[in-house]
ZASE-425619 format. One record per residue (C-alpha): residue number from 1; residue in one letter; x, y, z. Coordinates in steps of 0.05 Angstrom, whole numbers, plus 5000, padded with zeros to 4 digits. Example, Ala and Ser with C-alpha at 12.3 -4.5 7.8 and 13.67 -1.06 7.14 Angstrom:
2
   num   residuo      u      v      w
     1         A   5246   4910   5156
     2         S   5273   4979   5143
***
This chain:
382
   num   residuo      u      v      w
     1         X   1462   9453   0768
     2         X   1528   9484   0728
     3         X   1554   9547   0729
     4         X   1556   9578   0804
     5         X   1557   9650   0798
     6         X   1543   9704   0854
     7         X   1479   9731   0844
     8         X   1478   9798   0816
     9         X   1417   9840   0784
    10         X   1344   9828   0793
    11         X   1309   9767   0811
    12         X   1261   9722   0762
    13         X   1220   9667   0764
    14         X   1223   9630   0697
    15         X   1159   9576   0684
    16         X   1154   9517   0643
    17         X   1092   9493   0632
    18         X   1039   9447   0590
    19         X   1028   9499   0541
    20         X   1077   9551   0543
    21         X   1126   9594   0587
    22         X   1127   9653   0632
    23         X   1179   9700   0657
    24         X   1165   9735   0722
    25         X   1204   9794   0749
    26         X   1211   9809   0822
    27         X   1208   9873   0857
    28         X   1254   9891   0908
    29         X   1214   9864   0965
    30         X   1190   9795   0926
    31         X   1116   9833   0935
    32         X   1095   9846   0873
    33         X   1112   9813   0803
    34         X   1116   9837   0729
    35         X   1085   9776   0680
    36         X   1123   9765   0611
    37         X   1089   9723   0576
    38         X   1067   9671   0551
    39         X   1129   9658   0508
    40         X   1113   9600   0459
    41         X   1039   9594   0475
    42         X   1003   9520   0463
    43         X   1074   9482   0463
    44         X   1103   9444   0518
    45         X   1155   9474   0554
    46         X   1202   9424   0597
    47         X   1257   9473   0619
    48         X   1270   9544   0617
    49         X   1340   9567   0643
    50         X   1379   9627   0645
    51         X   1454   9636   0636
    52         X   1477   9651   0701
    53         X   1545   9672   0668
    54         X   1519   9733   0632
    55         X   1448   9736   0659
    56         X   1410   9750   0589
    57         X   1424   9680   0557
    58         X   1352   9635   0558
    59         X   1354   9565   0537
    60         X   1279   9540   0529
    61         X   1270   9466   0517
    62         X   1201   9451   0475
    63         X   1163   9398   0444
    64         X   1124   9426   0387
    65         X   1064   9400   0346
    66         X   1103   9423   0277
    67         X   1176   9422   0294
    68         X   1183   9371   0341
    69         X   1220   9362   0397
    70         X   1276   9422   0394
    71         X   1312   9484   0430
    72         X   1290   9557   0432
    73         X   1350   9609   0448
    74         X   1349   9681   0466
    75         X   1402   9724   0483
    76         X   1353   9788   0503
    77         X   1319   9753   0569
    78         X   1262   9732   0517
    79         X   1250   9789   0476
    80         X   1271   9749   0415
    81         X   1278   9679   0412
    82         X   1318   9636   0354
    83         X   1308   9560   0339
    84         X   1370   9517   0359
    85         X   1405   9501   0288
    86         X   1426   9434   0311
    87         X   1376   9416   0371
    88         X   1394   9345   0410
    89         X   1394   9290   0362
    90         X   1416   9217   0382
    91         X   1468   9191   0323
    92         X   1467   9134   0282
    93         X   1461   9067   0316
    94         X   1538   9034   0325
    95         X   1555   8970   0369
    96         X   1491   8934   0342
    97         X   1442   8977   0390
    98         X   1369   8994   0367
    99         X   1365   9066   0338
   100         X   1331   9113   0380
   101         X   1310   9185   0375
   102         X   1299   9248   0429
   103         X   1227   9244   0448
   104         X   1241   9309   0486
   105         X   1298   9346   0523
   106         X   1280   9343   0589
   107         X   1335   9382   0629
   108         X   1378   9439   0614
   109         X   1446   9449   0653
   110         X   1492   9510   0639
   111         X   1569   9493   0641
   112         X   1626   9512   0690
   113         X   1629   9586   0703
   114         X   1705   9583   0671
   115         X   1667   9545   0604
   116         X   1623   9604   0580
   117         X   1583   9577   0527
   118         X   1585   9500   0558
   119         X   1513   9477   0555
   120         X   1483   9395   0585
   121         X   1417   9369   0569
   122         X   1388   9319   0582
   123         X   1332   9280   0547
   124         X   1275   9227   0542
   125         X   1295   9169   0529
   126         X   1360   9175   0564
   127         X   1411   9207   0528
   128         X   1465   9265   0542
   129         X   1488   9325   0506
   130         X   1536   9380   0502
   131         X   1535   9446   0464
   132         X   1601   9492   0462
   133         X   1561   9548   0430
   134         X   1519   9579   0480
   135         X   1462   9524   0463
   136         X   1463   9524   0392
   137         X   1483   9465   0369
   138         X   1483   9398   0407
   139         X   1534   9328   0399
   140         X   1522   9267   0437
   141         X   1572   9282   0501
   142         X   1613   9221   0530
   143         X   1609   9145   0533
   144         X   1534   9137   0553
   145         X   1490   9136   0498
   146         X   1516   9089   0456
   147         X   1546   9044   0509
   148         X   1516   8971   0508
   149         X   1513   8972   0588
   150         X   1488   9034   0599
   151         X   1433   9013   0541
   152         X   1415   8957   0583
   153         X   1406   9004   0651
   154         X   1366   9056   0609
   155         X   1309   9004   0594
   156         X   1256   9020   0547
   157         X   1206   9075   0518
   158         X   1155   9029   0549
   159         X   1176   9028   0628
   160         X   1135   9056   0684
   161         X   1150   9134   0680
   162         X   1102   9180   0655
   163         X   1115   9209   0588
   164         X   1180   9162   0585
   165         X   1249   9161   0625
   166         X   1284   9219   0636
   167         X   1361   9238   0638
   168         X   1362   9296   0694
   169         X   1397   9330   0751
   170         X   1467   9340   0706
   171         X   1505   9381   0754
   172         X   1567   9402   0743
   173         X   1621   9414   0807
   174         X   1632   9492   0817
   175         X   1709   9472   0844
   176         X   1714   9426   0786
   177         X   1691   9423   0710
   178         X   1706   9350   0696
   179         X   1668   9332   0753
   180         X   1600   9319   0732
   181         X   1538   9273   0758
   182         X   1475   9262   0726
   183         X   1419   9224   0751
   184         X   1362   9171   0702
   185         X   1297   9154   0721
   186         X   1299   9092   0716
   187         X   1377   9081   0714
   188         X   1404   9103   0780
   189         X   1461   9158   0791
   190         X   1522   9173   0761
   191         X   1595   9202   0766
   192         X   1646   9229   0726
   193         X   1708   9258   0748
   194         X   1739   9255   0675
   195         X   1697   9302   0643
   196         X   1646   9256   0620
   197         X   1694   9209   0581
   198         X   1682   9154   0634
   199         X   1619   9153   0687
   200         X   1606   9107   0745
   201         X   1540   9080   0784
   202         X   1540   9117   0849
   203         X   1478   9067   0875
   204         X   1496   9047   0942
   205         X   1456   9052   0993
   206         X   1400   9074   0953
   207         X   1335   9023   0954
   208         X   1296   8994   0898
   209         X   1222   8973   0893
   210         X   1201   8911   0935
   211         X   1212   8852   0883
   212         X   1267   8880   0848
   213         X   1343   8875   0850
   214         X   1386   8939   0880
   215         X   1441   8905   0842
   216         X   1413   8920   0780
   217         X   1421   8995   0764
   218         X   1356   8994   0719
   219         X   1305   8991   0780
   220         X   1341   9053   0813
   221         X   1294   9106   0798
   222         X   1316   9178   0832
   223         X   1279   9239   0827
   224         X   1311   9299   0834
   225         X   1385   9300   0858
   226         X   1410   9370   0888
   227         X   1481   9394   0900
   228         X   1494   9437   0960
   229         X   1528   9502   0943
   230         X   1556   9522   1010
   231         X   1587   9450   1008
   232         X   1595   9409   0949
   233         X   1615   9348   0981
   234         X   1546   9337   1004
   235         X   1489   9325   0957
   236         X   1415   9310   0969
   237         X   1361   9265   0933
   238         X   1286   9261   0927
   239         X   1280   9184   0902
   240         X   1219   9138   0883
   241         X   1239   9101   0944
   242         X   1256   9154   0999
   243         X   1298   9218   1004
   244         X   1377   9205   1016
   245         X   1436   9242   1033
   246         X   1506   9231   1004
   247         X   1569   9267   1041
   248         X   1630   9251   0993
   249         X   1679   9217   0986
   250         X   1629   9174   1014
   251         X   1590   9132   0968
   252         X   1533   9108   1007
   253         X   1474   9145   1001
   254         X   1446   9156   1073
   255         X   1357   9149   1072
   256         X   1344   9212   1117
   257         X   1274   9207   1099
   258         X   1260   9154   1156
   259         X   1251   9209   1200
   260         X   1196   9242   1166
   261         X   1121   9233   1193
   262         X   1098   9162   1177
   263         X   1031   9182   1158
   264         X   1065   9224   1097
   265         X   1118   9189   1083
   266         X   1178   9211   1046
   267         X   1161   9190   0966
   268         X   1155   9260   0926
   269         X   1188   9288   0869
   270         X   1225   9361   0888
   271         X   1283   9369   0925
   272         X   1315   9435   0942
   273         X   1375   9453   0975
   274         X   1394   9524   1018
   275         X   1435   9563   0986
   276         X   1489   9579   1043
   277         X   1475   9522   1093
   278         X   1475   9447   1076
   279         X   1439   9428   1133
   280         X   1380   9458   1111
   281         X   1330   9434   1050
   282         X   1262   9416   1042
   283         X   1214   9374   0987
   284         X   1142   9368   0978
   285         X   1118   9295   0989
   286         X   1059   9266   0957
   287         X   1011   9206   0967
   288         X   1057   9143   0962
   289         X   1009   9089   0971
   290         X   1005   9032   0918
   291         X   0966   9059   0876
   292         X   1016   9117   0864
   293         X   0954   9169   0859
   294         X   1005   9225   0844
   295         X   0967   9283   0891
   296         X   0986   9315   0962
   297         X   0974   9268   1019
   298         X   0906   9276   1049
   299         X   0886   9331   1005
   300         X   0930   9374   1053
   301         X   1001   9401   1016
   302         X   1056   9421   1042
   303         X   1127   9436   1041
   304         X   1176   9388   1096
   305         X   1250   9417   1120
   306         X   1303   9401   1153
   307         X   1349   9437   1187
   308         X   1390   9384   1206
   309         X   1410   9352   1146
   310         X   1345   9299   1157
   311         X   1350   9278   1218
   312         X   1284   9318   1233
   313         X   1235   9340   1178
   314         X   1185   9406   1199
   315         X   1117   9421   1167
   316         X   1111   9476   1133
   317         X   1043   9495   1107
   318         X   1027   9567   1130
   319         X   0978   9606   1079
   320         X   0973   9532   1034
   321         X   0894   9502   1029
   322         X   0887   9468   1088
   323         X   0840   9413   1057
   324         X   0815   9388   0994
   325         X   0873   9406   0950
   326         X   0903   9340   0913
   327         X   0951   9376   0858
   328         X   1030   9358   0869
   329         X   1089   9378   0845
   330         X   1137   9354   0791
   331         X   1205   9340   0800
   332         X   1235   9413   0766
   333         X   1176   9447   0796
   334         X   1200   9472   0862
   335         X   1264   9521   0872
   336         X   1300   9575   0917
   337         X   1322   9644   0909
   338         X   1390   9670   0944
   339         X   1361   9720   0978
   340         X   1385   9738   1052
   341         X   1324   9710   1082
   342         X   1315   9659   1023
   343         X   1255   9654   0974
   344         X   1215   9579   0965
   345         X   1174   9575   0890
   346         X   1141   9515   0875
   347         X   1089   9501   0814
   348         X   1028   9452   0819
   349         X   0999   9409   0767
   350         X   0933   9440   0770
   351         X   0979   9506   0747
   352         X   0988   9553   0812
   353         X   1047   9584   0828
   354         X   1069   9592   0899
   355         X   1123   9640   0942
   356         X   1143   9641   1013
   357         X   1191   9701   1032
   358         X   1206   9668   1093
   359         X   1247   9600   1073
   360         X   1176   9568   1070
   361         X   1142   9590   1142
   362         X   1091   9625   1100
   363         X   1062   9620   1026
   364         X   1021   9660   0980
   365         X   0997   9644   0912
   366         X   1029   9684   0864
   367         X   0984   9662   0797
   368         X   0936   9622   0793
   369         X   0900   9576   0725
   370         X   0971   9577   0687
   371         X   0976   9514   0648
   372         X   1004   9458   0686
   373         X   1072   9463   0707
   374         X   1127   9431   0690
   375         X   1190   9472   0721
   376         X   1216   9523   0764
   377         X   1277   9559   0755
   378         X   1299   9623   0796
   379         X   1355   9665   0764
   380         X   1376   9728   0768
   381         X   1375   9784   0705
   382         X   1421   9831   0680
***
């Protein structure tokens, strides 16, 4: 989350997935949808963004089988795309650290609405960038990546999440451009409020896997970490170990997902915030049982809010298969419009695409046999 800017033009859904991307245009009534695509067909797409700051910028993040991990840009909604001339890179190793380099750029994060141009990524293995060029070229941004602590919290290639560990949720304060967060699976949350030349653990309260040690920021593994818009001071995460609330200055994180039905649970990877009321937000659990199968509980999805900032979760699965259905969804994979009665997207691994007009009462399939999907980001077009 960066730039906060009122929506203005016409809405679009904007789809990462296994093997390529897809822009999809709204109509006025959210019925009916005009398919772009696929843009970059056969390469993995992690994020797809749009400048909310000029509404034409795209950012694509891709892992390619000839070019490698690197960045696509297009400054015509996706009518042309250029390569990054300088995509993330990780610098040479300094303080005796092992040399690493960017599997893939995971997240893409568009600067402060007074920095046009400001650009955050995040990548696999952990690492954080900054571009001043619209997305162009990338540095290494602050302290992190070559700091011998944070090396230590970042772990290894080798630990337990899929396709390696991820630097994600960079969000950037709409009151405030030096105050940043970002979140690491495995690694915890952090906070700047220096512009990135210093960051903190912001951990507390937040639980770890039975065996390991919450003092230790590697076993924090969140998800997905949301700021509210209507109130920045609260924020909201989807963790490997629950779903939490943090109301600031606070720093205890407060586990809201307690209240959510035991048979379900509240493990999952999503998290989405309401765009005008912080009491409201909703995430799609799946199976959490030890074997981690990765697939809605039962066989039965659906989408859980609150209205209440957790302290009761509703089921809402109205127009979703009501058995037999064991895709999930991945932690970029699920979004909101700003509509006056707000819009609910989410992607599924098994590569359908879903809408609810109705801040997730009811849901329709909006494609269906798309590649599997890897994000979801709503954004509106000039």
């Amino acid at each position: 989350m960066g730039a906060q800017v009122t929506p203005q033009g016409r809405l679009v859904l904007l789809v990462a997935t296994r093997k390529g991307a897809w822009i999809y245009h709204a109509d006025a009534e959210r019925r009916n949808w005009r398919i772009d695509g696929p843009h970059f067909l056969g390469h993995i797409i992690n994020h797809l963004v749009l400048d909310p700051r000029d509404g034409l910028t795209l950012l694509a993040s891709a892992s390619t089988g000839h070019l490698g991990p690197t960045l696509f840009r297009s400054i015509d909604l996706g009518r042309t795309w250029q390569e990054a001339p300088r995509p993330p890179a990780f610098g040479p190793a300094i303080n005796g650290l092992e040399a690493r380099s960017v599997d893939h750029t995971f997240w893409l994060t568009p600067g402060h609405a007074s920095e046009p141009g400001v650009w955050y990524a995040g990548t696999s293995p952990q690492g954080l960038f900054r571009s001043e060029d619209g997305g162009q070229h990338w540095v290494p941004f602050s302290m992190i990546n070559d700091d011998p602590q944070y090396r230590r919290w970042f772990g290894t290639m080798q630990d337990g999440t899929p396709d390696g560990p991820k630097l994600h949720s960079i969000i950037v304060d709409p009151r405030d451009p030096l105050h940043l967060y970002f979140a690491m699976s495995g690694g915890g949350v952090h906070e700047s409020r220096d512009g990135g030349r210093n960051f903190a653990p912001l951990v507390e309260g937040m639980e770890v896997v039975t065996g390991f040690d919450p003092t230790d920021i590697t076993f924090h593994d969140p998800h997905c970490v949301r700021l509210c818009p209507s109130n920045p001071d609260r924020l909201y995460q989807q963790n490997h170990c629950g779903i939490y609330r943090l109301d600031r200055p606070g720093r205890r994180w407060e586990r809201i997902g307690r209240s959510m039905p035991a048979d379900v649970g509240d493990i999952g990877f999503p998290m989405v915030v309401h765009p005008r009321n912080d009491q409201t937000a909703w995430v799609f659990p799946m199976d959490g049982s030890d074997v981690w199968p990765r697939t809605s509980p039962q066989g039965r999805p659906a989408v859980f809010t609150t209205h209440d900032g957790g302290s009761s979760w509703q089921r809402q699965a109205g127009g979703l298969p009501a058995e037999q259905a064991w895709w999930t969804v991945k932690r970029q994979a699920m979004a909101a419009d700003h509509e006056a009665s707000v819009g609910l997207y989410f992607g599924t691994t098994s590569g359908e695409l879903w809408q609810s007009r109705d801040e997730g009462e009811n849901w329709s399939c909006i494609a269906r046999h798309l590649p599997e999907i890897y994000a979801i980001e709503t954004a509106y077009a000039a």
